[in-house]
C-alpha positions in Angstrom: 98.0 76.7 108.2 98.6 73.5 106.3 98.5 75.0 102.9 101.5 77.3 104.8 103.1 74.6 105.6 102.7 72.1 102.6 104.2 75.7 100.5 107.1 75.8 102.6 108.3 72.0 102.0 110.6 72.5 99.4 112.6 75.7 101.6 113.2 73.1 104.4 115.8 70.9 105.0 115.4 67.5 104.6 114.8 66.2 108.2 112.7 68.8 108.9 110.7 68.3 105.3 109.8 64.9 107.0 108.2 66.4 110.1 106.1 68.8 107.8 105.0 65.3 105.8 104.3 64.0 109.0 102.4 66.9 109.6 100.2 66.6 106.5 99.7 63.3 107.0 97.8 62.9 109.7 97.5 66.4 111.3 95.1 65.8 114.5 97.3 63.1 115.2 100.4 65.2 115.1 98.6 68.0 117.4 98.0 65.5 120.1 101.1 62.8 120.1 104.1 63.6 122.4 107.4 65.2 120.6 109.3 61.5 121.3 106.7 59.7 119.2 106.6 62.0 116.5 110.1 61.9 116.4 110.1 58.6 116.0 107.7 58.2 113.5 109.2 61.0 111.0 112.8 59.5 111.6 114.0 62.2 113.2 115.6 63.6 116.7 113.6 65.5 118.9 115.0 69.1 118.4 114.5 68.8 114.4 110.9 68.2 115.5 111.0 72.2 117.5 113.3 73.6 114.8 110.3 72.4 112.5 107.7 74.2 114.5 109.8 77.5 114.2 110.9 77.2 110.6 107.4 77.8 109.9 107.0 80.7 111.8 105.6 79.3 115.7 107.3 79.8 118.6 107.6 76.6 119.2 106.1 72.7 119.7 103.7 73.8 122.2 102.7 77.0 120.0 102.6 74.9 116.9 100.3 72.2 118.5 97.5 74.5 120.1 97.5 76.7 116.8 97.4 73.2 114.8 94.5 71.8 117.1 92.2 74.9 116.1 92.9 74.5 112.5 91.8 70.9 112.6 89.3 70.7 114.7 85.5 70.3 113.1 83.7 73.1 114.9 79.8 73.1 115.8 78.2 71.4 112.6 75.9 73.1 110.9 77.0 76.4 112.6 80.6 77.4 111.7 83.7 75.2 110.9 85.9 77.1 113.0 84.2 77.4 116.5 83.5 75.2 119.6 80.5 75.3 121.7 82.0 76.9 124.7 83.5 79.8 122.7 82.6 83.0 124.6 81.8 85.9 122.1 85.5 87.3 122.1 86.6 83.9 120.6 84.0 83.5 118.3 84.8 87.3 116.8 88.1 86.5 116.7 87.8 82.7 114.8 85.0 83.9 112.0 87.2 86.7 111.1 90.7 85.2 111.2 88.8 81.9 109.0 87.2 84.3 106.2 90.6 86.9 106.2 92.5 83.2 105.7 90.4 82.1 103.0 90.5 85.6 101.2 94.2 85.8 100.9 94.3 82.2 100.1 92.1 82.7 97.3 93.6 85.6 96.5 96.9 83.5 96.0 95.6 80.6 94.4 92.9 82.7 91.9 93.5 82.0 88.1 94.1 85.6 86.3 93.7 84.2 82.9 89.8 83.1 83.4 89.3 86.1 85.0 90.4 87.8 82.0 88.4 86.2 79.8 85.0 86.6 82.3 85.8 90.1 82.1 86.4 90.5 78.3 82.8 88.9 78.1 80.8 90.4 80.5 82.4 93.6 78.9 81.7 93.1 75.4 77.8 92.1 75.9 77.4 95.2 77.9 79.1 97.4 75.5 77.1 96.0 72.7 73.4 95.9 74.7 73.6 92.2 75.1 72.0 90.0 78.1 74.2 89.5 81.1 71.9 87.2 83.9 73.0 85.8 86.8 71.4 82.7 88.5 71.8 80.4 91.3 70.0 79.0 93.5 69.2 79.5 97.9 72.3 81.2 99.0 73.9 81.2 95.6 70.6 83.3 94.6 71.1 85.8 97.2 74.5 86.2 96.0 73.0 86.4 92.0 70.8 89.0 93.4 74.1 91.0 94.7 75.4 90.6 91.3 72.4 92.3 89.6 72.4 95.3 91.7 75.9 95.7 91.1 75.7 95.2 87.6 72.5 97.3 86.5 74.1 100.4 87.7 76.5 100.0 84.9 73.9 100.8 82.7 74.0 97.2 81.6 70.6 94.7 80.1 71.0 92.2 83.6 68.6 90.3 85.7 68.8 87.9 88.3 66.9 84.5 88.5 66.5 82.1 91.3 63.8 80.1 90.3 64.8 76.7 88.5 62.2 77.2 86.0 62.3 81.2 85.1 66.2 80.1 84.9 65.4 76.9 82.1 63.1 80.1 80.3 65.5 82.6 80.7 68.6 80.3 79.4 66.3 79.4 76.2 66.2 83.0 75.4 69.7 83.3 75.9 71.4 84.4 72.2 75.6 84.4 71.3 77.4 87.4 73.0 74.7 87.0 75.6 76.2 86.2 79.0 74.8 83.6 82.0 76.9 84.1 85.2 76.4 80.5 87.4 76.4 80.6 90.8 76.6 77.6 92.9 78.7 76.6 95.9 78.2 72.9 95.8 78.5 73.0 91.8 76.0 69.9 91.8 72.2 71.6 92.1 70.2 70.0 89.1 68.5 73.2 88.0 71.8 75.3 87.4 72.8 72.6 85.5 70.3 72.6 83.7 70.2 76.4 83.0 73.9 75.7 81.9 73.4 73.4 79.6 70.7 75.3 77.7 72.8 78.6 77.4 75.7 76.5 75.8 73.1 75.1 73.4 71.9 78.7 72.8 75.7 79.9 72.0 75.5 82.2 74.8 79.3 82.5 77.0 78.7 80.9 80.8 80.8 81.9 83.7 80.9 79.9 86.5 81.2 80.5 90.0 81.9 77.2 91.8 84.4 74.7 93.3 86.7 73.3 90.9 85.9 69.7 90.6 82.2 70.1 91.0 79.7 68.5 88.1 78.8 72.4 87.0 82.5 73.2 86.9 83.1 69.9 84.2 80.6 71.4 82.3 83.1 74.0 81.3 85.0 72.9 78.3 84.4 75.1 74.9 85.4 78.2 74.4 82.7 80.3 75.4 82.6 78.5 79.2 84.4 80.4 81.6 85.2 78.4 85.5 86.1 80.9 87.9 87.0 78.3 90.6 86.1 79.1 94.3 87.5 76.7 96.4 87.7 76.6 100.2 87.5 74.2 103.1 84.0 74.7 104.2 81.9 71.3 103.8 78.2 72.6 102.1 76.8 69.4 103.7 78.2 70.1 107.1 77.8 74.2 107.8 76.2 77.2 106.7 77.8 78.8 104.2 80.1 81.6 105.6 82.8 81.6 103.8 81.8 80.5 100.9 79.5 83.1 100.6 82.2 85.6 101.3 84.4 84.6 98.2 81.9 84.5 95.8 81.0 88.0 96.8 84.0 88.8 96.1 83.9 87.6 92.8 81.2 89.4 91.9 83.0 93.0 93.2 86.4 91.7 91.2 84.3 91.6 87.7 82.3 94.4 88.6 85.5 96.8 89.3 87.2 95.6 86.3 84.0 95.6 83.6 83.0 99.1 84.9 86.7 100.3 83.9 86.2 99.1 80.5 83.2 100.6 80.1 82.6 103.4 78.3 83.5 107.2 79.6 80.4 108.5 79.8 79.9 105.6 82.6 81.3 107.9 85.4 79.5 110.9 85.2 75.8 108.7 85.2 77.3 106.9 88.4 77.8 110.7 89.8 74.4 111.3 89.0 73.2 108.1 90.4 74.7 109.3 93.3 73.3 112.7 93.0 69.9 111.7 93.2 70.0 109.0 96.1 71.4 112.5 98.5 67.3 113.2 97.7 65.9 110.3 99.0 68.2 110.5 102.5 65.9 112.0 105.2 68.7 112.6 107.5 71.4 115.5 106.9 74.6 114.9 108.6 75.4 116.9 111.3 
């Protein structure tokens, strides 16, 4: 809601640019003050205030206000950013989905093309040419790796995943140029996938990572063989368990998967056919 509203800013008028300012500012207290004070404090008059709150696509103050309040509120810690502890089972359904169908089309706004391009010519080129493509990360980011490698190996591709920090440090000193070492890493800060990192750059091998922009892994990604797909998204890693998070790097992984198995070549189709084939076998139920 507030990256909606900062995006709007420059469509507004100018009195009603200062109630979305206001609104950025300081958005809980915004969602709790009366209309004559926030009035007041953007300069404004009190029907500028409810033209604002339409503008941007609410029915209103009061509308605007209660939808504000549950984008700013701090949810159960540790559990999910988005619910409260009272929330019956229809709300919570309805808050985990609406948060990680918000965070996918935000992403899916804000995602850079260009380093997804280059990720993709990579991971391409070493499976094309029989060269190493391994993913590592660490607890949930390992979980996610090991998604990766499942995808990944059906494309007939030389790929492992690693989660332990020092299989990863072996694995990364094997690592060899057109080799590739996909990071994965929510916090961007976990010593041992720095680590890793640091010894596949040394080894001339391209790194792709899979982490917040901003993060100490995602500084690491200067030369030309380091890839930062950024994955950015308002869920604290201190705070909650990853849900989100999770979700979007994921997705990630299905985006480069799609677009390396088109570039792949022909003959990649009929062995996923067959692949598919042969897994009918192993079903012991028939459809009805």
């Amino acid at each position: 809601m507030l990256d909606r509203i900062r995006a709007s800013i420059p469509a507004l008028p100018p009195a009603e640019q200062r109630v979305a300012k206001l609104v950025l500012t300081d958005p809980r207290s915004f969602a709790s003050l009366p209309v004559g004070e926030l009035a007041e404090r953007a300069h404004v008059s009190k029907p500028t205030v409810v033209r604002f709150c339409r503008s941007v696509g609410y029915d209103g103050l009061a509308d605007f206000k209660l939808k504000l309040a549950g984008n700013v509120n701090e949810g159960v810690p540790f559990v999910h950013r988005s619910v409260d502890e009272d929330d019956k089972p229809s709300d919570v359904i309805v808050k985990v989905i609406d948060n990680a169908v918000s965070a996918l089309l935000k992403y899916r706004n804000d995602a850079a093309s260009h380093a997804f391009e280059r990720a993709i010519s990579a991971l391409a080129s070493a499976g094309q040419s029989g060269k190493r493509i391994e993913f590592y990360g660490v607890g949930n980011s390992g979980i996610v790796a090991q998604d990766a490698q499942h995808k990944f190996f059906r494309l007939g591709v030389n790929t492992a995943a690693i989660s332990d920090g020092h299989i990863q440090v072996m694995s990364a000193t094997m690592l060899q140029p057109g080799d590739c070492a996909v990071i994965i890493s929510n916090s961007g800060r976990s010593r041992d996938l720095l680590d890793a990192a640091d010894i596949a750059r040394r080894k001339g091998a391209t790194t792709i990572l899979i982490t917040a922009s901003g993060s100490a892994l995602a500084q690491t990604a200067q030369g030309s063989n380091q890839v930062l797909l950024a994955v950015d998204h308002p869920e604290d890693y201190d705070r909650y368990s990853p849900m989100v998070s999770r979700l979007l790097h994921l997705m990630v992984i299905d985006i480069l998967t799609t677009a390396v198995a088109l570039r792949l070549p022909g003959e990649l189709r009929p062995m996923l056919q067959e692949i598919k084939k042969n897994l009918r076998a192993k079903r012991y139920a028939t459809p009805t």
